[in-house]
C-alpha positions in Angstrom: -108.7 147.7 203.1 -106.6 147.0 200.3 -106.8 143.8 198.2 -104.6 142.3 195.5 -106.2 141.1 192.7 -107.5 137.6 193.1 -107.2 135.1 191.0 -110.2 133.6 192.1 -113.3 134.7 193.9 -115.8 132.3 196.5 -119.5 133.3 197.2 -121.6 131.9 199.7 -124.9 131.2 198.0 -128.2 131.6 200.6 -128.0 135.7 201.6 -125.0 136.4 199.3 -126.2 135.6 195.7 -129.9 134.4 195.9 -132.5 135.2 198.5 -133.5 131.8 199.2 -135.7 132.2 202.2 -139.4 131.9 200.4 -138.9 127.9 199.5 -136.8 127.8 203.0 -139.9 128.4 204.8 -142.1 126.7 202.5 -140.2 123.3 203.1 -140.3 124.1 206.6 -143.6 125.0 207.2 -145.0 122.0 205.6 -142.3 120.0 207.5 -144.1 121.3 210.6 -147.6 121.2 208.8 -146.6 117.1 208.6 -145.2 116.4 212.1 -148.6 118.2 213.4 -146.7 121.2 214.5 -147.6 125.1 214.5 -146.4 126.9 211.7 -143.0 129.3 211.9 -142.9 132.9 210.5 -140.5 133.4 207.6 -138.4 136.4 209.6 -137.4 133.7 211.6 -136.7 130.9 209.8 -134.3 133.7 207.5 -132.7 133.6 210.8 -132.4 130.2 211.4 -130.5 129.8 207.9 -126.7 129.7 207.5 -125.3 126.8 209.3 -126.6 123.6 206.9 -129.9 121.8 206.7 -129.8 119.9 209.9 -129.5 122.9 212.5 -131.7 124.8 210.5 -134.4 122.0 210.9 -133.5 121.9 214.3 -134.0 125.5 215.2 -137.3 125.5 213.6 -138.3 122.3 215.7 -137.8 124.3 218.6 -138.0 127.7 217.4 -134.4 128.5 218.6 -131.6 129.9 217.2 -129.4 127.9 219.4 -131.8 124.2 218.6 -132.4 121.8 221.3 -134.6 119.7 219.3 -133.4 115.6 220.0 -131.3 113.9 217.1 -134.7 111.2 216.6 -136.9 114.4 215.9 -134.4 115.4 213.7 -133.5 112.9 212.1 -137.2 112.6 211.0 -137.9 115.9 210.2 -134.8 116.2 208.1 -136.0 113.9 205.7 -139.8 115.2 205.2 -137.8 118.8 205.1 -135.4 117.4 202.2 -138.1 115.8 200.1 -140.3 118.7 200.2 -137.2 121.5 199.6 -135.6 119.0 196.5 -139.1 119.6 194.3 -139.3 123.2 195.7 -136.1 124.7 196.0 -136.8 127.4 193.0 -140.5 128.6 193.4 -140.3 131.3 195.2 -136.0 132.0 195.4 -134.7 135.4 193.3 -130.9 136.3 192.6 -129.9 138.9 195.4 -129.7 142.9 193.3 -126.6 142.9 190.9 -125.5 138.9 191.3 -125.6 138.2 187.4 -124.1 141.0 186.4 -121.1 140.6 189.0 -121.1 137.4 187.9 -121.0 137.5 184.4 -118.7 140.7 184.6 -116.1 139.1 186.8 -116.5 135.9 184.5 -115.5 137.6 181.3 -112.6 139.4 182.9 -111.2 135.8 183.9 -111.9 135.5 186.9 -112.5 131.8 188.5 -115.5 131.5 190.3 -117.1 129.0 192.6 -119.9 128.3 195.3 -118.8 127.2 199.1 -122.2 126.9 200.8 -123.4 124.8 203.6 -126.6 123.8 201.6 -126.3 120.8 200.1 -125.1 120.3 196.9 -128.3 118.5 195.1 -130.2 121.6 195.5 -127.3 124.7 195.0 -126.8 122.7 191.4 -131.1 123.5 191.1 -130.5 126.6 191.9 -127.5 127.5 190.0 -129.1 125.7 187.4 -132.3 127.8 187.1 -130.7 131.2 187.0 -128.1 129.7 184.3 -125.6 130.5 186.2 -123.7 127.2 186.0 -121.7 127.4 183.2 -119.6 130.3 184.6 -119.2 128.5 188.0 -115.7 126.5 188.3 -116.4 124.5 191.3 -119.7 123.8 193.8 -118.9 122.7 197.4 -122.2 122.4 199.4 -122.9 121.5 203.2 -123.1 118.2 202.3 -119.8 117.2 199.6 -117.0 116.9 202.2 -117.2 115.6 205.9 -116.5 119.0 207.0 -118.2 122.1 206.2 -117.9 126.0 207.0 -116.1 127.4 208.2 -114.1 124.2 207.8 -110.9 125.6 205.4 -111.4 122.5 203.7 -114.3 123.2 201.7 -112.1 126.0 200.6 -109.1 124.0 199.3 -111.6 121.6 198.3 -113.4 124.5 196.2 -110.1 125.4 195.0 -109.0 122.2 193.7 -112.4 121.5 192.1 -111.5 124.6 190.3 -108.0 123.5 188.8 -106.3 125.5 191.4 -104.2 124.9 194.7 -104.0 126.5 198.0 -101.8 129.0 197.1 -103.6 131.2 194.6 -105.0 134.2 195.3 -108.7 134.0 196.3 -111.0 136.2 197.8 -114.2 135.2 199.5 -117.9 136.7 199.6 -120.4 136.1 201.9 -123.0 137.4 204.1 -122.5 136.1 207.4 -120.6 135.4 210.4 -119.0 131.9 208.9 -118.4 133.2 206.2 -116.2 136.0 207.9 -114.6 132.6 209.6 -114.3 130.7 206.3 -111.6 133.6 204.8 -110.2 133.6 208.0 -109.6 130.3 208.4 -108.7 130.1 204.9 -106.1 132.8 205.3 -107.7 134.6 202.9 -110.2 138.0 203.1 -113.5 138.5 203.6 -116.3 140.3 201.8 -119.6 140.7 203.4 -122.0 142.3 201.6 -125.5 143.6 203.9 -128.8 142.4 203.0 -128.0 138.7 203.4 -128.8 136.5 206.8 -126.4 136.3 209.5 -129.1 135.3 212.3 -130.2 138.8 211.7 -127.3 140.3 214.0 -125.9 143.6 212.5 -122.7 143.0 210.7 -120.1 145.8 212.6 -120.8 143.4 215.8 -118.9 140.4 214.2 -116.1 139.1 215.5 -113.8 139.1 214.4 -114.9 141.2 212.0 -115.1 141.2 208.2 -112.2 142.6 205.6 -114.9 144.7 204.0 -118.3 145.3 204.3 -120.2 146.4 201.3 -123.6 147.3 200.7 -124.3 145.2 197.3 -122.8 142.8 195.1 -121.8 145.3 192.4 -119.1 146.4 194.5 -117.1 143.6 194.3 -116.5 143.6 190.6 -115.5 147.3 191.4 -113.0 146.3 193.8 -112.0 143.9 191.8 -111.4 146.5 188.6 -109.2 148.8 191.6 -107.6 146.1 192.9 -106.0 145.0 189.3 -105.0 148.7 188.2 -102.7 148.3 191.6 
């Protein structure tokens, strides 16, 4: 697939630029540990992650992808799990192979850069924060700054705007998973979906629809990018 140069590039952050998992489960597990619950084994709650805080709670109420868990449960856990995740959110969470570098590469070329995420924003600013990352981010959209969230395209133009740009310029998008593939979509713009990340642990040929690209690490995109502006 051939891309024109962007003028600005999205990442997802959970799967895509840190592997946030480890404090995931942690906040979960004592979340469960509190409501006198069994524990949940990480590989699943790194399934259970990608859609925002409250259906991740829920699926590890019920130990469901799809939830089921009723909105009182919820609604309690989901504050035990935010207090717990907001004074752990950066123990145990690592930058994904080649995300600074990307970063800091596409950065000093000119490229805009911001974070669309369904976390929520208190705790994407931690993170971005500890890996001093922040000052080369434009914008932060998390799950929880608009009414909407992905694969809402609002979060987008909101992201965009944030950013000192409109609707119109050229922007590509990077994720890991399945809303993200429906973010660019939805966004009109493409998709980049790099392996190693989340998506409910399905394999990433069987989305559909399916992804502009798949690549296999983050370096790739600053390589596309460097193609993509010799066109």
């Amino acid at each position: 697939m051939k891309l024109q140069s962007p003028t600005a590039i999205l990442f997802d952050l959970d799967g895509t630029l840190v592997d946030s998992v480890g404090d995931i489960a942690y906040a979960a597990n004592e979340m469960l540990s509190q409501l006198g619950m069994p524990h949940c084994p990480d590989a699943d709650i790194r399934h259970y992650v990608g859609n925002g805080v409250r259906l991740l709670v829920d699926r590890a109420l019920v130990r469901d992808i799809a939830g089921g868990a009723s909105d009182k449960q919820i609604d309690a856990a989901i504050e035990i799990f935010r207090g717990i995740y907001s004074r752990s959110c950066v123990a145990r969470t690592t930058l994904m192979p080649h995300a600074r570098k990307t970063l800091e590469s596409l950065a000093a070329e000119g490229v805009i850069l911001s974070v669309v995420t369904n976390k929520p924003e208190g705790p994407t600013r931690q993170i971005l924060d500890h890996f001093q990352l922040s000052p080369i981010i434009a914008s932060i959209v998390g799950g929880d700054t608009l009414a909407v969230r992905k694969p809402d395209p609002a979060v987008v133009r909101e992201s965009l705007l944030r950013a000192g740009l409109d609707h119109t310029a050229g922007a590509w998008f990077v994720g890991d998973s399945h809303t993200d593939v429906l973010t660019a979509k939805s966004a009109g713009m493409p998709s980049i979906i790099v392996r190693g990340g989340y998506n409910h642990g399905a394999p990433l040929e069987e989305m559909d629809p399916p992804p502009g690209v798949i690549i296999d690490h983050l370096a790739e995109v600053f390589a596309m990018y460097r193609a993509a502006r010799s066109i």
